[in-house]
SETIVEX-364067 format. One record per atom (N, C-alpha, C): x, y, z; residue in one letter. Coordinates in steps of 0.1 Angstrom, whole numbers, padded with zeros to 4 digits, always signed. Example, Ala and Ser with C-alpha at 12.3 -4.5 7.8 and 13.67 -1.06 7.14 Angstrom:
BEGIN
+0132-0057+0078a;+0123-0045+0078a;+0132-0033+0078a;+0128-0022+0071s;+0137-0011+0071s;+0129+0000+0079s;
! end
This chain:
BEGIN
+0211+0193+0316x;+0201+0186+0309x;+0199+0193+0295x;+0199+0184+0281x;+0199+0191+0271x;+0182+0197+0270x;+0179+0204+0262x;+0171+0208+0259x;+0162+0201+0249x;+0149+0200+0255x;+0139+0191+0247x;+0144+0199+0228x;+0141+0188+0221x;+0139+0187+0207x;+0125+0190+0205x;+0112+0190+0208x;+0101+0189+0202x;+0099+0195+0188x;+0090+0188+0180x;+0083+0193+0169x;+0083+0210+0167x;+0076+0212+0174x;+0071+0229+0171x;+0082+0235+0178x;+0094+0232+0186x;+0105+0240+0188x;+0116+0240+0179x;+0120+0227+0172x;+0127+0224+0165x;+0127+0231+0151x;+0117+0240+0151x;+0116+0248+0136x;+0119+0261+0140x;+0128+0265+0153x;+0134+0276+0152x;+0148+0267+0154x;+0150+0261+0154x;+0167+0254+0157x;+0177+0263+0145x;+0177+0265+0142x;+0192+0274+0134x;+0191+0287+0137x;+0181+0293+0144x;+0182+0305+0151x;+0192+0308+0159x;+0200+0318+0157x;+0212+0320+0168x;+0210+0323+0184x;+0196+0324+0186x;+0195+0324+0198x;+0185+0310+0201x;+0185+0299+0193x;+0173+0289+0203x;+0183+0280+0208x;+0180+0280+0219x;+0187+0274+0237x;+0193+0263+0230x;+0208+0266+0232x;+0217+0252+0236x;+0215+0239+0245x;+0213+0248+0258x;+0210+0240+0268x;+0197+0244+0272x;+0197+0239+0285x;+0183+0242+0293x;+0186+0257+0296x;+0182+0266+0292x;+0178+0281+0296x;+0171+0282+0307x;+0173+0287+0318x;+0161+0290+0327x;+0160+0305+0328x;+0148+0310+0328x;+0145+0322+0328x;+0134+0324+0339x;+0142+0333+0350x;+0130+0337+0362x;+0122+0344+0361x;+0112+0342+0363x;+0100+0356+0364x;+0096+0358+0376x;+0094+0373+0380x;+0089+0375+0389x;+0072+0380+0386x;+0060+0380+0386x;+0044+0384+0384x;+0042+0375+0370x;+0028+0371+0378x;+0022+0361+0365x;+0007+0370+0361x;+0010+0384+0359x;-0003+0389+0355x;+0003+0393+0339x;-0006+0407+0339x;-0001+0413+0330x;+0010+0407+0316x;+0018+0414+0323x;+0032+0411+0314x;+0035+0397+0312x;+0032+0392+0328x;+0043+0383+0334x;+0033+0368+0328x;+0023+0367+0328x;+0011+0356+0321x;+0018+0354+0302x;+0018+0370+0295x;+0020+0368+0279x;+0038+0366+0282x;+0045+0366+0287x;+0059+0365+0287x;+0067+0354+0289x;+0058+0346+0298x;+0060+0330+0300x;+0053+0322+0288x;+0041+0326+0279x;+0038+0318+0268x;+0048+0320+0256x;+0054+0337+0255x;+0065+0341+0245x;+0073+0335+0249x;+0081+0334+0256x;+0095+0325+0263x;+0094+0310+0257x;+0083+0303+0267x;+0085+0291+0264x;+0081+0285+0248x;+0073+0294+0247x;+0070+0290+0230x;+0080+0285+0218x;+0091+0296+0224x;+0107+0293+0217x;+0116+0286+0220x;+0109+0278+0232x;+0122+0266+0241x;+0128+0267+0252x;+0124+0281+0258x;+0133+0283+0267x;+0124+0279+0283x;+0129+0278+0292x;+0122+0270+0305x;+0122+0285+0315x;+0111+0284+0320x;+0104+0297+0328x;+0107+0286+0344x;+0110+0299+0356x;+0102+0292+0367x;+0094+0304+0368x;+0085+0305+0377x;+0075+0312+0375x;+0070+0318+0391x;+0075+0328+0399x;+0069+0333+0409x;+0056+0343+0414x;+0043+0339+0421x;+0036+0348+0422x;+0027+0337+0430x;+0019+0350+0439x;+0013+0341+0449x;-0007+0348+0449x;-0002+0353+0434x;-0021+0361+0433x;-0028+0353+0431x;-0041+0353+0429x;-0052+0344+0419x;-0057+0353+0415x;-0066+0348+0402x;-0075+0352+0392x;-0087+0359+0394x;-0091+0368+0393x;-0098+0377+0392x;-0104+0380+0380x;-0119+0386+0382x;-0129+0394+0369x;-0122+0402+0363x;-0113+0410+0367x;-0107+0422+0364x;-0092+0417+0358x;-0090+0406+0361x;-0079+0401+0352x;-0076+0398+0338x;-0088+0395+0334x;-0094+0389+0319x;-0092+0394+0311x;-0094+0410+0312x;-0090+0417+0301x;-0076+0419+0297x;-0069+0421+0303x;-0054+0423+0299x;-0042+0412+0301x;-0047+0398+0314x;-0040+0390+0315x;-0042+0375+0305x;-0032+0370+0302x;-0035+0354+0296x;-0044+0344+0301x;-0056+0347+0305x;-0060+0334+0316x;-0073+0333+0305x;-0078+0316+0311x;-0088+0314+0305x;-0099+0319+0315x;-0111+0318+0313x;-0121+0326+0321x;-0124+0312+0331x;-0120+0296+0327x;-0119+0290+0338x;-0112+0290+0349x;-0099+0297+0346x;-0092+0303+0357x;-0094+0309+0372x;-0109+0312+0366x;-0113+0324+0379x;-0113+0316+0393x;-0106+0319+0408x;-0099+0317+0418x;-0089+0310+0417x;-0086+0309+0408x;-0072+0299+0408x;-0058+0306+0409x;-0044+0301+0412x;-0035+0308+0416x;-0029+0307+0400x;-0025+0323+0403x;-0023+0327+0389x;-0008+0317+0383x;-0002+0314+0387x;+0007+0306+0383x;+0003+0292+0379x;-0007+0281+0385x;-0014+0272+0379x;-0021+0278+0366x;-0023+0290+0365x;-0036+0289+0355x;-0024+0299+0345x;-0014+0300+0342x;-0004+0302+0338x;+0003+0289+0328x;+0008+0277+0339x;+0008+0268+0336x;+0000+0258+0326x;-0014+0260+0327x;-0025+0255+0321x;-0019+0260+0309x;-0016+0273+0307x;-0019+0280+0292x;-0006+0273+0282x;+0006+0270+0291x;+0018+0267+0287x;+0014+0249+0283x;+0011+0244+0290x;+0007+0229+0288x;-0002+0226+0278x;-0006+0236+0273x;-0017+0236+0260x;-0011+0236+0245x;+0000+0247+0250x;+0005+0255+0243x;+0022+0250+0234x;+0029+0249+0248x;+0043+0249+0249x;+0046+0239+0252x;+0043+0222+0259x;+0051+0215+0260x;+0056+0213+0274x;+0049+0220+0284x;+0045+0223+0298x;+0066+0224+0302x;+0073+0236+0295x;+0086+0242+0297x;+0084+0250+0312x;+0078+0246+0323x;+0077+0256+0331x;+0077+0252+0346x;+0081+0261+0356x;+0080+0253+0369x;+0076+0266+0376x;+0065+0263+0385x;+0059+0277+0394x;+0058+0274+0409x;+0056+0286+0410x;+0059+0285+0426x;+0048+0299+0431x;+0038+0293+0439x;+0027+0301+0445x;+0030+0307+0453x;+0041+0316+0454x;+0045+0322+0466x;+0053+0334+0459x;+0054+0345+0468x;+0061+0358+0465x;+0075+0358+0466x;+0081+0364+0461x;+0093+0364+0462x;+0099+0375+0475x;+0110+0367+0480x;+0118+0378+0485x;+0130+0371+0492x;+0139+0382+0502x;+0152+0378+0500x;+0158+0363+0498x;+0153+0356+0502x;+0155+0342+0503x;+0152+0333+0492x;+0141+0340+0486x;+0143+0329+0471x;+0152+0330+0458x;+0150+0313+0453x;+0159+0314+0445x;+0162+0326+0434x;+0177+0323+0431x;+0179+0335+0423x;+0183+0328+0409x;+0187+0340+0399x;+0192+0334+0386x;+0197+0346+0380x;+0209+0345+0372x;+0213+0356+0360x;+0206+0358+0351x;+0194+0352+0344x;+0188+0357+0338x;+0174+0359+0340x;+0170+0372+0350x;+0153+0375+0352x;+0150+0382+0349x;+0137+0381+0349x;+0124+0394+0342x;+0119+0395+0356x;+0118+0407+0354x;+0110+0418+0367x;+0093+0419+0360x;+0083+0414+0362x;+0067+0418+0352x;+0056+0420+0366x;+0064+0425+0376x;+0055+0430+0389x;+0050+0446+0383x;+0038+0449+0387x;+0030+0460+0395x;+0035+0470+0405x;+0048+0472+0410x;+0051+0474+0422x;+0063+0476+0424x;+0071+0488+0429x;+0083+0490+0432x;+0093+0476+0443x;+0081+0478+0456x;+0092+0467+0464x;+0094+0455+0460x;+0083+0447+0451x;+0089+0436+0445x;+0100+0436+0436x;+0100+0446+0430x;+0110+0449+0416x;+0123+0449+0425x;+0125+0457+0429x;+0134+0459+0442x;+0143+0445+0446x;+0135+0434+0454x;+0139+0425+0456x;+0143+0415+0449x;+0138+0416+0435x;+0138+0408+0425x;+0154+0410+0416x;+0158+0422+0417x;+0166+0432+0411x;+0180+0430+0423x;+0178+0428+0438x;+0190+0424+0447x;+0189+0411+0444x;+0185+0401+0446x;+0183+0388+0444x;+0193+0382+0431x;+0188+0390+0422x;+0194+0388+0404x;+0212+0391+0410x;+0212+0403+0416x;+0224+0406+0416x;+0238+0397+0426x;+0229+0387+0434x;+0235+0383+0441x;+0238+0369+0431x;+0233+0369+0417x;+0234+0356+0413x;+0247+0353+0405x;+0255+0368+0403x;+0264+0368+0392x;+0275+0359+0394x;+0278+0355+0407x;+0291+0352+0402x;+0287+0335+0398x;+0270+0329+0398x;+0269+0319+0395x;+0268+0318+0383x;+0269+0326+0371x;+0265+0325+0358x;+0278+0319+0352x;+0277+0310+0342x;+0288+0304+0338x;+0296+0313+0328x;+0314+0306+0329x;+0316+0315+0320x;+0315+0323+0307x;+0316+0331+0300x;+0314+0333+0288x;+0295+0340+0291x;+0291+0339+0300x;+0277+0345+0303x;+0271+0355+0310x;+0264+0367+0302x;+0268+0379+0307x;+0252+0383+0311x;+0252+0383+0327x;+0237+0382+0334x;+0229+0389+0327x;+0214+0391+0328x;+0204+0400+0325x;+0193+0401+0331x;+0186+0413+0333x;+0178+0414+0345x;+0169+0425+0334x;+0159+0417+0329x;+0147+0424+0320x;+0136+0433+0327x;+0133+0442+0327x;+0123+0450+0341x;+0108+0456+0332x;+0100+0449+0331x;+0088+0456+0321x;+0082+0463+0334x;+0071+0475+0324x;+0074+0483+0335x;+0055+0486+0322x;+0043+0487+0327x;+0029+0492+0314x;+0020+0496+0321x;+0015+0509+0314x;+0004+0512+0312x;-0007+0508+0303x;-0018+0513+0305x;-0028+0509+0292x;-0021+0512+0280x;-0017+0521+0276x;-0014+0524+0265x;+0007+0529+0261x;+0010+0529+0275x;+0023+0534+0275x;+0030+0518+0278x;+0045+0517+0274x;+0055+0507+0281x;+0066+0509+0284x;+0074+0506+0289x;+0089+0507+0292x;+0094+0496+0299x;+0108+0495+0293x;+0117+0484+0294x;+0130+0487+0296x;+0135+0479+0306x;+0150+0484+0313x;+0157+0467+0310x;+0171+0470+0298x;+0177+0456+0298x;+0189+0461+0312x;+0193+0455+0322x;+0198+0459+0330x;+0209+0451+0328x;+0224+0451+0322x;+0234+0439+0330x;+0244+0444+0339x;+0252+0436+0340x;+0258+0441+0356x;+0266+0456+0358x;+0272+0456+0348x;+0278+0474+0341x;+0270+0485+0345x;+0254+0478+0337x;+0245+0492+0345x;+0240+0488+0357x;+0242+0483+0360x;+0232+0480+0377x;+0235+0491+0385x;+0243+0500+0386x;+0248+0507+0396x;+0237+0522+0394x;+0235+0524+0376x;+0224+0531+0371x;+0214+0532+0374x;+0210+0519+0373x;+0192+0513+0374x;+0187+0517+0384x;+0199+0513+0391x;+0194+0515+0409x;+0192+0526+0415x;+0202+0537+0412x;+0204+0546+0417x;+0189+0558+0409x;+0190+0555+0396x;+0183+0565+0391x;+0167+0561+0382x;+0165+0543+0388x;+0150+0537+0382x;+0144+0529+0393x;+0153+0530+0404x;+0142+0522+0414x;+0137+0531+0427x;+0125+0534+0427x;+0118+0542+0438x;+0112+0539+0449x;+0107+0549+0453x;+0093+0536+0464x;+0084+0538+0455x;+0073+0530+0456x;+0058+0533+0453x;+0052+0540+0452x;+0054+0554+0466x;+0048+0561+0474x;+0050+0577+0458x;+0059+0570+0452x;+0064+0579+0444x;+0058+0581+0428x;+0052+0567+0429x;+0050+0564+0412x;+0032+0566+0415x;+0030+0578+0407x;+0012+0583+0408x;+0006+0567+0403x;-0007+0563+0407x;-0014+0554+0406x;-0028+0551+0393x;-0023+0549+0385x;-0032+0546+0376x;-0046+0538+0378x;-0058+0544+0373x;-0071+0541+0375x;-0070+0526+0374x;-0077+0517+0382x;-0077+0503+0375x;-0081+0498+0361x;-0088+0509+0354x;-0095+0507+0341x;-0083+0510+0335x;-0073+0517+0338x;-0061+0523+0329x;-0052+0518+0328x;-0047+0507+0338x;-0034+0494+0339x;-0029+0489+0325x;-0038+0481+0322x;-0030+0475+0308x;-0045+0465+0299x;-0042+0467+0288x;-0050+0457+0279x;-0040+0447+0274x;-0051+0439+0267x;-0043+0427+0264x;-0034+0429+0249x;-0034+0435+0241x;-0023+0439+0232x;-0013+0448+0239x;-0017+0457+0243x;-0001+0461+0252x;+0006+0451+0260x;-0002+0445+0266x;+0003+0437+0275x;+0012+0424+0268x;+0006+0425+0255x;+0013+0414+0247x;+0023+0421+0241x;+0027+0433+0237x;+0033+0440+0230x;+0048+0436+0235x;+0043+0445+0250x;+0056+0446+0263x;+0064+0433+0261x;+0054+0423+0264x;+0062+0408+0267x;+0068+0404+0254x;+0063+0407+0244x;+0073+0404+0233x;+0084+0406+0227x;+0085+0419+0231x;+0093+0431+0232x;+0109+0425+0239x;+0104+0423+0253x;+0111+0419+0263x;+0120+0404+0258x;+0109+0396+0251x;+0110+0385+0243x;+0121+0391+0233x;+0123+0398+0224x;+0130+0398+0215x;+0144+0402+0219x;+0145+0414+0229x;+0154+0417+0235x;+0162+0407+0242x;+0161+0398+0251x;+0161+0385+0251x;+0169+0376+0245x;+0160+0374+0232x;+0168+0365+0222x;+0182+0374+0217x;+0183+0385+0216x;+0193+0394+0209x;+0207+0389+0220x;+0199+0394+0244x;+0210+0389+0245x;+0214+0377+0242x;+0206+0367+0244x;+0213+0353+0242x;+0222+0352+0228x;+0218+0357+0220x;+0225+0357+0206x;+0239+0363+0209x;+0240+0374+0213x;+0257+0376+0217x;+0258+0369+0224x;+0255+0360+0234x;+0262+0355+0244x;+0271+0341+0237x;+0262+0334+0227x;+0262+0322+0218x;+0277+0326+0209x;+0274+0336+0204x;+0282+0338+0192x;+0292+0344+0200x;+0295+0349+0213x;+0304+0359+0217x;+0311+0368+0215x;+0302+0379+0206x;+0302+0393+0203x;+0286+0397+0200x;+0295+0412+0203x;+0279+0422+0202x;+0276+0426+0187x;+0266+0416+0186x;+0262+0418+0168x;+0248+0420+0171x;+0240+0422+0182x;+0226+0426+0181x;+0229+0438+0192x;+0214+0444+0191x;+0216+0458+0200x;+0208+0451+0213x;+0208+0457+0225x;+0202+0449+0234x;+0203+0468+0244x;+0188+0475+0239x;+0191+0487+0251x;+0190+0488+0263x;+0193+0492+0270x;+0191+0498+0286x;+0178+0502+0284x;+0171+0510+0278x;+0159+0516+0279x;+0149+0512+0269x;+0137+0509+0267x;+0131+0517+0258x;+0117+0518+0261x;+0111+0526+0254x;+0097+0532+0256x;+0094+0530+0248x;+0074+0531+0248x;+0066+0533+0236x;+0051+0537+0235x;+0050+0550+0235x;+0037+0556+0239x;+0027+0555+0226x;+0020+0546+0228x;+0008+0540+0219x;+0001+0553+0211x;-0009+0564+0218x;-0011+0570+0213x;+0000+0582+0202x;+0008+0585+0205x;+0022+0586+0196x;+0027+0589+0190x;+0025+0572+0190x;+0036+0562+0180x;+0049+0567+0184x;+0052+0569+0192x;+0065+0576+0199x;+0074+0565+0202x;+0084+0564+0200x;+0096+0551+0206x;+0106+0562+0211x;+0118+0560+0223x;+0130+0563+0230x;+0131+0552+0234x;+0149+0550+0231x;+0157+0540+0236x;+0173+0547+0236x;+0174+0543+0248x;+0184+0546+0253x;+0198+0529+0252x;+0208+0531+0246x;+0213+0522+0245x;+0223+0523+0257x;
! end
């Protein structure tokens, strides 16, 4: 199916990365990251499905995309809402958690809270490669925020054997941040744009078929700072 034309998408059309076709791009969490990353995505054209089985909370407002009408609603409807306002309603959700059995895709974003979802989300991706068409080189985006800190893993199939061995832990491992200390809503928008841009860079080599943008394995960005590492 080709890819809608609309008005407000059609003013990025000579961009070397706005979607040929229908793009789909999986998400795993519709908070944080995963709420500002589905509005950046589809804003530019590209089609989200959307996994998460939370609802909306007082304590969500500050740093997630929801409107304050949101409150009990499953965070993926009230997700949707924002994109239907916004984007052109590019999106398909699903109120349920992920794991081994759902569907998979070569191109996902990891925007969970949580090692064992990341985990599964990250085997899942990996089982999708040999479905990616030719000429198309999987990617597995992993945001990873603090209030004030972020990090981002472009993972493709080369490094998977990296990621895994030396960025995926248990839980039990990663110290627990105050609730007041999780994330605000400009970090939170930072990360997902971030992720966004990275993104467009791989799609852009994949289009043109060579590496003319950088697309890192790593990068960081400690707010108070101003500190950036990236590891390419």
């Amino acid at each position: 199916m080709a890819q809608r034309d609309t008005t407000q998408q059609s003013r990025f059309k000579d961009a070397p990365w706005f979607p040929k076709n229908e793009e789909i791009c999986l998400i795993g969490g519709a908070g944080g990251i995963g709420s500002w990353l589905v509005f950046f995505l589809t804003k530019i054209g590209f089609k989200v499905a959307l996994y998460d089985f939370d609802t909306v909370e007082d304590h969500n407002l500050g740093g997630q995309l929801f409107l304050q009408s949101a409150l009990g609603r499953p965070k993926v409807d009230a997700v949707e809402n924002i994109v239907n306002m916004f984007c052109d309603g590019n999106i398909s959700t699903f109120n349920e958690a992920i794991d081994a059995n759902t569907q998979h895709h070569y191109f996902s974003f990891s925007a969970f809270d949580n090692m064992e979802a990341r985990k599964i989300l990250f085997e899942n991706w990996c089982q999708s490669w040999p479905f990616a068409p030719e000429g198309v080189i999987p990617i597995f985006i992993d945001g990873r925020l603090e209030i004030e800190q972020l990090q981002i893993f472009c993972v493709t199939p080369d490094k998977a054997a990296k990621y895994k061995r030396e960025h995926l832990f248990s839980d039990n491992a990663v110290s627990e941040a105050p609730c007041t200390m999780k994330q605000t809503s400009h970090t939170a928008a930072m990360i997902s744009s971030i992720m966004t841009a990275f993104f467009t860079n791989h799609i852009t080599n994949i289009y043109l078929g060579e590496t003319l943008r950088e697309v890192p394995f790593y990068h960081e960005f400690v707010v108070p700072m101003n500190f950036t590492q990236t590891e390419l």
